[in-house]
Structure formats: C-alpha cells, structure tokens
C-alpha positions as CSV (number, residue, x, y, z in Angstrom):
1,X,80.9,92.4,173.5
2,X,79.4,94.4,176.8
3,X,82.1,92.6,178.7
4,X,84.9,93.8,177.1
5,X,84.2,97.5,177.5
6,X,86.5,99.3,180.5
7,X,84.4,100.6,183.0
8,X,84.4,103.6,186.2
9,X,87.8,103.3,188.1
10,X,89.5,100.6,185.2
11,X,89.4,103.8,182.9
12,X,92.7,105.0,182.9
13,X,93.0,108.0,180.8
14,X,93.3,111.5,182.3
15,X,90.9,112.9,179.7
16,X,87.5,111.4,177.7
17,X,85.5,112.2,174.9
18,X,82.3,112.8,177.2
19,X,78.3,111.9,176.1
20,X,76.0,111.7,179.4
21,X,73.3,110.0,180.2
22,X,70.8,112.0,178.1
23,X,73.0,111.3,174.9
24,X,74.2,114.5,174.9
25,X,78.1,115.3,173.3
26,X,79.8,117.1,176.3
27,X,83.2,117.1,174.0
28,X,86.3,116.4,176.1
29,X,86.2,116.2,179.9
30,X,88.7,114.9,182.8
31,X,88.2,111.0,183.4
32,X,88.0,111.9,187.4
33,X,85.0,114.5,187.0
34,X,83.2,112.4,184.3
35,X,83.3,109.7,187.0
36,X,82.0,111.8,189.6
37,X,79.1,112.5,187.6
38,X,78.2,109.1,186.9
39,X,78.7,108.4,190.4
40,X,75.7,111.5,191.3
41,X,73.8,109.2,188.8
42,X,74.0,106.3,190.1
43,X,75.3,104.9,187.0
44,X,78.2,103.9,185.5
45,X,81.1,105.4,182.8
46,X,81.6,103.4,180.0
47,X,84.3,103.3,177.6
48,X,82.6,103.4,174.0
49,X,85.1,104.2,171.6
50,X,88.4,103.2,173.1
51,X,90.6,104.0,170.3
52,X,89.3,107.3,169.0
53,X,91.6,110.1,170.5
54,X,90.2,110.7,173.5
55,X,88.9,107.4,174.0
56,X,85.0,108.2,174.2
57,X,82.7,107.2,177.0
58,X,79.0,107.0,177.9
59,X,77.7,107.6,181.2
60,X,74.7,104.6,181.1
61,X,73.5,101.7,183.6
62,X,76.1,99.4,182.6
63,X,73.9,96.7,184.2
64,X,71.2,97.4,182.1
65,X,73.7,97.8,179.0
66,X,75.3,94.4,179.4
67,X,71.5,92.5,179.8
68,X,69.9,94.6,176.5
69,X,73.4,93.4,174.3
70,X,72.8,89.7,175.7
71,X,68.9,89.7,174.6
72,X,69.8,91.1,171.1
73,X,72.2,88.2,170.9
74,X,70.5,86.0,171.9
75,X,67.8,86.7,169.7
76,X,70.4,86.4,166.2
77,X,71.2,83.5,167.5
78,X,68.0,82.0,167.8
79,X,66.7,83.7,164.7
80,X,69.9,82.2,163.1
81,X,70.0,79.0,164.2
82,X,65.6,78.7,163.2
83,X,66.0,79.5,159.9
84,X,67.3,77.1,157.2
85,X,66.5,75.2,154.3
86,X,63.6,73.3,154.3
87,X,62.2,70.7,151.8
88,X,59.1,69.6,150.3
89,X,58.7,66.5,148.0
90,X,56.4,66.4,145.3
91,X,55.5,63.4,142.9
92,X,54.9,64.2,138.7
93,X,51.3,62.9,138.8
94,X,50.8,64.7,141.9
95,X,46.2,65.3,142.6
96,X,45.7,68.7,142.5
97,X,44.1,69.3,146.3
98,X,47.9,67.9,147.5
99,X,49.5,70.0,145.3
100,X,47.9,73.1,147.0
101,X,48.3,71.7,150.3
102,X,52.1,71.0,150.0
103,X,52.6,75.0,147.8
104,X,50.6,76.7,150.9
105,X,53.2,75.1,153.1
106,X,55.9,76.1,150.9
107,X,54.5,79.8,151.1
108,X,54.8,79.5,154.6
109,X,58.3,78.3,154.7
110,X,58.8,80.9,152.8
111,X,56.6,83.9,154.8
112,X,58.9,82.6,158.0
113,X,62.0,83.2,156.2
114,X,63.1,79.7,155.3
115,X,64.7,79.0,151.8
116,X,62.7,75.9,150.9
117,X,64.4,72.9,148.6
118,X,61.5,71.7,146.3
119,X,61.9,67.9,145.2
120,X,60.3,66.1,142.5
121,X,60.5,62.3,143.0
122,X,60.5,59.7,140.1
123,X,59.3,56.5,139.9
124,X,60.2,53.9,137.5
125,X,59.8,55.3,133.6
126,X,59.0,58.8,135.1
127,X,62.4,59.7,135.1
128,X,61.8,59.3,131.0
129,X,59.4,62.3,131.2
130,X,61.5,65.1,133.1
131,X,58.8,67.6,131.6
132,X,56.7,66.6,133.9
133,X,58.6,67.4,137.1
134,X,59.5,70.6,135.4
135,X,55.9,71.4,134.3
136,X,55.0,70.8,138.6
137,X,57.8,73.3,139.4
138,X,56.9,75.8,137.0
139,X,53.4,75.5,138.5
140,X,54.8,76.1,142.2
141,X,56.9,79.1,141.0
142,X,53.6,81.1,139.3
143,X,51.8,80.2,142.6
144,X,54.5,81.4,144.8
145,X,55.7,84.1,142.7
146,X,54.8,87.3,144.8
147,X,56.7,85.5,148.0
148,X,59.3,83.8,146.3
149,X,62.9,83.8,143.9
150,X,64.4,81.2,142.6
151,X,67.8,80.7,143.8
152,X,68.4,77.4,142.6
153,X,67.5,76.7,139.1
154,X,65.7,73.0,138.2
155,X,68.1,70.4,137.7
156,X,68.0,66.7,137.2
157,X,69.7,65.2,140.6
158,X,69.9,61.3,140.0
159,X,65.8,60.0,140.0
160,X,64.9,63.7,140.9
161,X,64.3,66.9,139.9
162,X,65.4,70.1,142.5
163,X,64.9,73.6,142.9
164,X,66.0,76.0,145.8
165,X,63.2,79.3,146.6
166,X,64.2,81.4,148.8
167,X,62.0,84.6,150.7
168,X,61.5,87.6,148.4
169,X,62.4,90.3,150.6
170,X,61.2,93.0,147.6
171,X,57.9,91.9,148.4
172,X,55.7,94.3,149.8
173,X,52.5,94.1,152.1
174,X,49.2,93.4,150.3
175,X,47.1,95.9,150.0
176,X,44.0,96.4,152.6
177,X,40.6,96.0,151.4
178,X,40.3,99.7,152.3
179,X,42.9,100.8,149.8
180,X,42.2,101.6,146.4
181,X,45.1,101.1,143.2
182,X,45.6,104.9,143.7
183,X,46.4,104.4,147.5
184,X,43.4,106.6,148.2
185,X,41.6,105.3,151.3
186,X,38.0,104.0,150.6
187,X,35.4,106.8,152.8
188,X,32.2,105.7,153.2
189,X,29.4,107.8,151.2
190,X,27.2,110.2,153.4
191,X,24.2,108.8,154.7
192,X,22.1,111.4,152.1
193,X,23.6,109.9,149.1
194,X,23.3,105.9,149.9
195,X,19.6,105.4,148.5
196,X,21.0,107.2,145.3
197,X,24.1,104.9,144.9
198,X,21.7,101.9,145.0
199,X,19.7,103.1,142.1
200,X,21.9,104.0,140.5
201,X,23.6,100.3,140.8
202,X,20.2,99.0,140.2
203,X,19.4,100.9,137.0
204,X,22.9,99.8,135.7
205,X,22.2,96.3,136.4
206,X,18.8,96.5,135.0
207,X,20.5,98.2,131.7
208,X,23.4,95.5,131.3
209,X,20.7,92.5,131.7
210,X,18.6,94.3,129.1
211,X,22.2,94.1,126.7
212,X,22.2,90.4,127.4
C-alpha cells in the first residue's frame, strides 16, 4: 500500500539503490544526496524495495503515487464487487421468441464478465421428462458457444435443472466485415475495373439461371 512506503527524511539508510525521476538505474548512491536531488525536483524519494540490499528508492511525486495506487484500487474493487453470478430461469415448454430474449441476456451476462446460473423450472409431471430441460440447455450452450464454457455441468437440483457458464476468455474478437478468412484486408477495385466486375457477376448469374 502507497502509505506504507518510507519517504524523504524517514529514510534512514546511509546508502540507496538509486532510480530517478526519468526511470533511470543510477546504482547505489548516499541517502543525503539522493534527497537533495529530489528536493531540486520538487519531488519526493521513495523507498521501493526496502528489503533488497541497499534498500531501493524512486525519486517520484509521491502525491501523485499515492492518488494513481488509490484509483487502481478502487477500480478492483469495484470491478470485483460488480461481477458475480447471475441467473436466468427458463421453463421446458419455453416459446421460441423468449427463449432468444432470455439467451441474448445470458450472452450479455456473459460479454460483461458475469458467470451466469441457468435454471430450468418444472412444473407438475415435467419433472418426469428431465430431457426436456436438458434438451433447452443444450440449445443455450450451441447458441452461446463462442462466448461461453460450461463450468457447471446440468444437474437435477430438487424440481430443477442447473447449469453454471461462465465468460470464455479464449474467445477472440469477430472478425470485421473488411477482413477476409486469410486476414487480408478487403481493397476496393480501381475505378477502371468496376464496369468489368459487374459483367462479369452478371454473366455468371445469367449462366447459373440458365443451369437451373
């Protein structure tokens, strides 16, 4: 934690492991003229490394230093404390238009880092017919598959059925509509050569209707 670091005069050492303000290693250095240099600065010497032999300090706005450290943890924390496990509950007969509305939520769960607890609730002699709820979550897994692993396998859980996804952090950004499979980037064709490329489209099409 920034507060814990020994700053300026509460450095006691006689000699330091020196890197200034520019990042650079000035190898070791008295305490007393490392501190006049911060002082030139207007900054401060910071103890880094206080158990390597000499300790190692920084010479940095310790100001700054301690206000960067408390917005990084600040930050896990939130990022921490946001992300959990979220749940969505689907029925075996579910209508296909709320299926896709509840699996595009899941997907976004998902995108935002969430693991996401899928539910299947049974009513009355459902809970004779378990394929069913299995058969829903195997559709949610294929339509989620490229965002998606299952850390939780299905399992019977009184008058449900559960499974745990959680984010796929393999998964990699979608290729742009100006990408090709090869990676090559899509150029457009000279002006000279459009009138021939729609010919040629047009003769092909003519050809493949002729086929038909």
């Amino acid at each position: 934690m920034p507060g814990d670091h020994r700053v300026n005069e509460r450095i006691r050492v006689e000699t330091i492991r020196l890197i200034d303000a520019e990042g650079n290693q000035r190898g070791v250095t008295s305490t007393r003229e490392a501190l006049a240099e911060a002082r030139s600065l207007d900054l401060d010497l910071v103890e880094i490394a206080p158990t390597a032999n000499p300790p190692v300090c920084r010479i940095m706005d310790y100001g700054k230093f301690k206000f960067d450290e408390a917005q990084k943890a600040k930050e896990s924390r939130r990022k921490t404390q946001n992300v959990g496990i979220k749940e969505m509950k689907y029925r075996p007969k579910i209508g296909d238009q709320d299926f896709m509305t509840k699996t595009r939520l899941v997907e976004k769960f998902l995108g935002e880092g969430h693991k996401v607890k899928v539910t299947i609730m049974f009513r009355g002699r459902e809970s004779a017919h378990p394929e069913l709820g299995k058969k829903i979550l195997d559709r949610i897994v294929e339509k989620v598959g490229e965002t998606a692993r299952v850390e939780a396998a299905p399992k019977l859980d009184g008058r449900n059925m559960t499974m745990v996804l959680g984010p796929d952090k393999r998964t990699k950004p979608k290729e742009t509509a100006a990408t090709v499979e090869t990676g090559t980037e899509v150029t457009a064709e000279p002006a000279d050569t459009v009138g021939a490329t729609t010919e040629s489209v047009s003769a092909t099409t003519e050809i493949e209707t002729t086929k038909e």
